[in-house]
N, C-alpha and C positions, 0 to 999 in steps of 0.2 A: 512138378517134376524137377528132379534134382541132377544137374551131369559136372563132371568137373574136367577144368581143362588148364593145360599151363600156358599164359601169356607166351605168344612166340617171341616179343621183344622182351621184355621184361625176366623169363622166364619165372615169374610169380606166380602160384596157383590163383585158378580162377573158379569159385563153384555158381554152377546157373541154377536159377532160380524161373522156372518157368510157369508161367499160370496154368494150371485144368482151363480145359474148354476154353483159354484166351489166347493171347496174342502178346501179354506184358511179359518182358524176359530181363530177370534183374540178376545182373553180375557185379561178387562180393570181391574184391580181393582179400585172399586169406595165406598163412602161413604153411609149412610144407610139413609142419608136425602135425597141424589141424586137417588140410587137404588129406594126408595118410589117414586119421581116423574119419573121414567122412566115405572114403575109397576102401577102405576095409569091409567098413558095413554095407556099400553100395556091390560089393563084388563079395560078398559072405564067408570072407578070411574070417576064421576063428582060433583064436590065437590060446595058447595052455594056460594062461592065469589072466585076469579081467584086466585089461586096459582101463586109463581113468575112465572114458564115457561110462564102459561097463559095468565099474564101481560104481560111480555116479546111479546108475540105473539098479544096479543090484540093492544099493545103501534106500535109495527110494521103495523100493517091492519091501523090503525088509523090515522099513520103519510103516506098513500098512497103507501108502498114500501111492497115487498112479500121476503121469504128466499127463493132462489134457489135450496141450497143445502148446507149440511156441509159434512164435511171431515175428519176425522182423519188423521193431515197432517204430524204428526211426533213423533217421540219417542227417547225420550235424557234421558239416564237412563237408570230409571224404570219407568220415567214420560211419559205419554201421552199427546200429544197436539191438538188442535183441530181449525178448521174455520168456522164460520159459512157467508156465503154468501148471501150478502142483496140489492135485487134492489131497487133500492127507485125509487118514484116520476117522479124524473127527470131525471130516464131510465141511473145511475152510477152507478154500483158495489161496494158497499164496502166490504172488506174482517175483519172481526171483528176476534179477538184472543178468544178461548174461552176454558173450561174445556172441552173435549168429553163428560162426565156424562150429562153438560150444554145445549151441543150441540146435543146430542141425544134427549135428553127429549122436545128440542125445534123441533127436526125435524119430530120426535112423533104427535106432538102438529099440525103444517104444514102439515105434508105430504109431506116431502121431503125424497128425497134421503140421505143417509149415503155414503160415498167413503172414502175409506181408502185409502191411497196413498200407493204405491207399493213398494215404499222404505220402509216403516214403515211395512208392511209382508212380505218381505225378512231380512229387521233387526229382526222382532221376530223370524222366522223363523218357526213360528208354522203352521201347515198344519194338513185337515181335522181333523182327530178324533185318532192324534196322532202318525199314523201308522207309519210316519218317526222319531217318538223317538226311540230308545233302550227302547223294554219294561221288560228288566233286571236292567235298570238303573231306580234310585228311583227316579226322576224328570220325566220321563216318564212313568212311572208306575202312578205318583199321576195325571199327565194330561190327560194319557189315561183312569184314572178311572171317573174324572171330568166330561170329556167328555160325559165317556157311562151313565152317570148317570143324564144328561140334555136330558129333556124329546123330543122328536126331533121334537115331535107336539107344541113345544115352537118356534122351527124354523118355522115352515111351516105357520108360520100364517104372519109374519111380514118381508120388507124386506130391503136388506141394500143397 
C-alpha cells in the first residue's frame, strides 16, 4: 500500500511504503516533482499530454514489452535504490536501475506490484507503526507521531 505525506519538520515529501497482510512500513524521502507524480496517479489526475512516467509507459506498450514489477532492491546510506522489471517483445527480462520515486510512479501508471526486498526492511528496521521504537527516545517519538498522523484510508486504497 502506497500513501504520501509531507514531513512536518523538514517539510520534504515522504511516500509509505506499507506491506499487504504485514506490519513492515517503509518511508522513502523523495522530491516534490517526484511526490506530484506519484499523487497524481494515486488520486487519478489526468493531465491533456503524457507526463514523463506516462511517456515512459506509453514508450514501453509501444515498443511491445509490459513492466512486471519493480522493487525497492536496496539501501546504501540513506539512499534508496530501486528496479524496475521489463518483459519486452521477445519474451527477455530486463532489469533497469532506477530512482524508487521513478519506479513507483511508473508502477502506479502499470499496475504493478511494488516489492521491497527483505534485506532493505531489516536494514531500516522500521516496523508497523513504530511500536518497536523506544517511544521515550526522540527518533521514535517523531516516527510514531508520523505515523499516527498518515491517514490509514491512504493505505487501504493502494497496494504494494
Amino acid at each position: 500500500m502506497i500513501g504520501i505525506q509531507i514531513h512536518p519538520e523538514t517539510k520534504t515529501p515522504v511516500v509509505w511504503l506499507q506491506e499487504i497482510n504485514g506490519e513492515n512500513v517503509l518511508p522513502i524521502w523523495i522530491g516534490m516533482l517526484e511526490a506530484t507524480a506519484i499523487a497524481t496517479e494515486l488520486e487519478e489526475i489526468k493531465f491533456p499530454r503524457p507526463m514523463t512516467h506516462d511517456l515512459l509507459k506509453n514508450i514501453i506498450a509501444e515498443l511491445g514489452a509490459g513492466v512486471d514489477r519493480v522493487e525497492i532492491s536496496d539501501l546504501i546510506g540513506n539512499t534508496f535504490f530501486a528496479r524496475i522489471y521489463v518483459n519486452t517483445a521477445s519474451k527477455t527480462q530486463l532489469c533497469v536501475d532506477a530512482r524508487p520515486s521513478d519506479a513507483i510512479a511508473l508502477a502506479l501508471r502499470v499496475k504493478v506490484p511494488v516489492f521491497v526486498d527483505d534485506q532493505v526492511i531489516h536494514q531500516l528496521g522500521q516496523k508497523g507503526t513504530g511500536e518497536d521504537l523506544d517511544p521515550n527516545d526522540e527518533e521514535g517519538r517523531k516516527w510514531k507521531e508520523m505515523l499516527d498522523k498518515l491517514p490509514q484510508s491512504e493505505f487501504s486504497k493502494y497496494k504494494m
